[in-house]
C-alpha positions in Angstrom: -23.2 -32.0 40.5 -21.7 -31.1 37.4 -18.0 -32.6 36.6 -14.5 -30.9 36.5 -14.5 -32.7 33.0 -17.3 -30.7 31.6 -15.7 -27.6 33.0 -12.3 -28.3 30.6 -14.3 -29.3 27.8 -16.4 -26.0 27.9 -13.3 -23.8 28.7 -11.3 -25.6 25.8 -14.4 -25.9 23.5 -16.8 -23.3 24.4 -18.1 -22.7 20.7 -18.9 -26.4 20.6 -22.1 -27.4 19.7 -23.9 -29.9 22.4 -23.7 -32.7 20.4 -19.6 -31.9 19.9 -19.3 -31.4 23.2 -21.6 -34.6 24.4 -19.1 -36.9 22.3 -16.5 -35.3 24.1 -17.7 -36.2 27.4 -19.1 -39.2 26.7 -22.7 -38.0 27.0 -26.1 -37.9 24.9 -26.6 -34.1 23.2 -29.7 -33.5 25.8 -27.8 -33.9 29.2 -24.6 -32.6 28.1 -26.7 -29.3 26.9 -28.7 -29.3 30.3 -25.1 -29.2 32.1 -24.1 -26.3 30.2 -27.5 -24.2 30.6 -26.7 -25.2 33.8 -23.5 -23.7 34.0 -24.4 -20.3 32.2 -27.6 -20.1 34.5 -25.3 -20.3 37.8 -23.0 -17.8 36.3 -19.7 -20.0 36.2 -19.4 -20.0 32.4 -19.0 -16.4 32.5 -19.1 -16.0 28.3 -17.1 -17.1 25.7 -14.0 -15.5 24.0 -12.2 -15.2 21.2 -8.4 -15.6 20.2 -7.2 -12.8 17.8 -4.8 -12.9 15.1 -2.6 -9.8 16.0 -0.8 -10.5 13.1 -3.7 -10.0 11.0 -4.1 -6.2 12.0 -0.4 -5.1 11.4 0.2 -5.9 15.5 2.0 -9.2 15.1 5.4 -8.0 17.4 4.6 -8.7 21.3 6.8 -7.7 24.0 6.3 -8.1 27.5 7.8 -5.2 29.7 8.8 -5.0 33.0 7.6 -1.5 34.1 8.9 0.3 37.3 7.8 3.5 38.7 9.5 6.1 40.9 7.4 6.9 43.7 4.6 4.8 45.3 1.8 7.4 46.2 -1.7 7.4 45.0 -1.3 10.7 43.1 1.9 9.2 40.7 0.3 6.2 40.7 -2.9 7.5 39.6 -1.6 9.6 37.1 0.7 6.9 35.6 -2.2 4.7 35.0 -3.9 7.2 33.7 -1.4 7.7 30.8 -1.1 3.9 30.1 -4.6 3.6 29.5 -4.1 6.2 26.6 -1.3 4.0 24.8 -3.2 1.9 22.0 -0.3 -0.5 22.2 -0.2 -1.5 25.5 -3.1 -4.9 25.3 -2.7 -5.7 28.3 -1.0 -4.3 31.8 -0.9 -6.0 35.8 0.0 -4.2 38.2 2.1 -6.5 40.4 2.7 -5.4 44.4 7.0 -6.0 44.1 9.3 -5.9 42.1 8.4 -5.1 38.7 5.8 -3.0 39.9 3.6 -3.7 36.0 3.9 -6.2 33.3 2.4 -4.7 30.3 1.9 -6.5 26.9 3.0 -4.3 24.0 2.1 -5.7 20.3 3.0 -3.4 17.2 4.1 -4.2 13.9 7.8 -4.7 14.2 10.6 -3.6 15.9 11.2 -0.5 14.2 8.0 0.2 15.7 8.5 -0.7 19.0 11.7 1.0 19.4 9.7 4.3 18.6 7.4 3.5 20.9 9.4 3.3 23.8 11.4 6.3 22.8 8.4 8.5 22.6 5.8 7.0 24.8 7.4 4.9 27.7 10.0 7.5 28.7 7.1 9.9 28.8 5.3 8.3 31.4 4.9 9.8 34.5 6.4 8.8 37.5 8.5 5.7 35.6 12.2 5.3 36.3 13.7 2.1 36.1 15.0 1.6 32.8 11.8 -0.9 31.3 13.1 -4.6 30.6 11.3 -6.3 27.5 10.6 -10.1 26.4 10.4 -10.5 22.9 
């Protein structure tokens, strides 16, 4: 049976070597890699990811947005999601069953550019109607 503790120390530290991680869990290298193998092998470490730096490609300004949209049938619906998949500054959007009906996660350089953006590409969207509320 394999430990919650290994299953923080991987999540926290997945690019960990086995020895790193073995002194983290208070194991020798050989176990501590067998429990990982282990893991990968029964699919629950599902890969490992990295944390970008925005910032570093001009994309540093994040705003969450509450999105709504007018009508609720499959066609708008489609159609909207559709036209958010197109918008290179949207990173990441939910769609949530209430009230907003998405969250999206906007990052651009600054808020010159984000103010564009919502002028030319948010009231665009088909379907939206609610004025959009934003995070920064």
């Amino acid at each position: 049976m394999l430990g919650n503790g290994l299953l923080v120390v991987v999540e926290e530290c997945g690019q960990e070597s086995a020895c790193r991680l073995s002194v983290f869990l208070g194991l020798s290298p050989s176990p501590c890699l067998r429990r990982v193998r282990q893991l990968e092998s029964g699919g629950v470490n599902a890969g490992c990811h990295a944390a970008a730096d925005r910032s570093a490609v001009g994309c540093g300004f994040h705003v969450l947005l509450h999105v709504e949209v007018a009508a609720q049938d499959t066609a708008t619906i489609g159609t909207f999601e559709s036209a958010v998949t197109e918008l290179d500054e949207v990173v990441h959007c939910l769609r949530l069953f209430g009230k907003p009906d998405y969250l999206f996660w906007v990052a651009v350089p600054d808020l010159q550019t984000y103010e564009r953006f919502c002028m030319a590409e948010l009231t665009g969207l088909p379907g939206r109607h609610e004025p959009t509320r934003s995070s920064l």
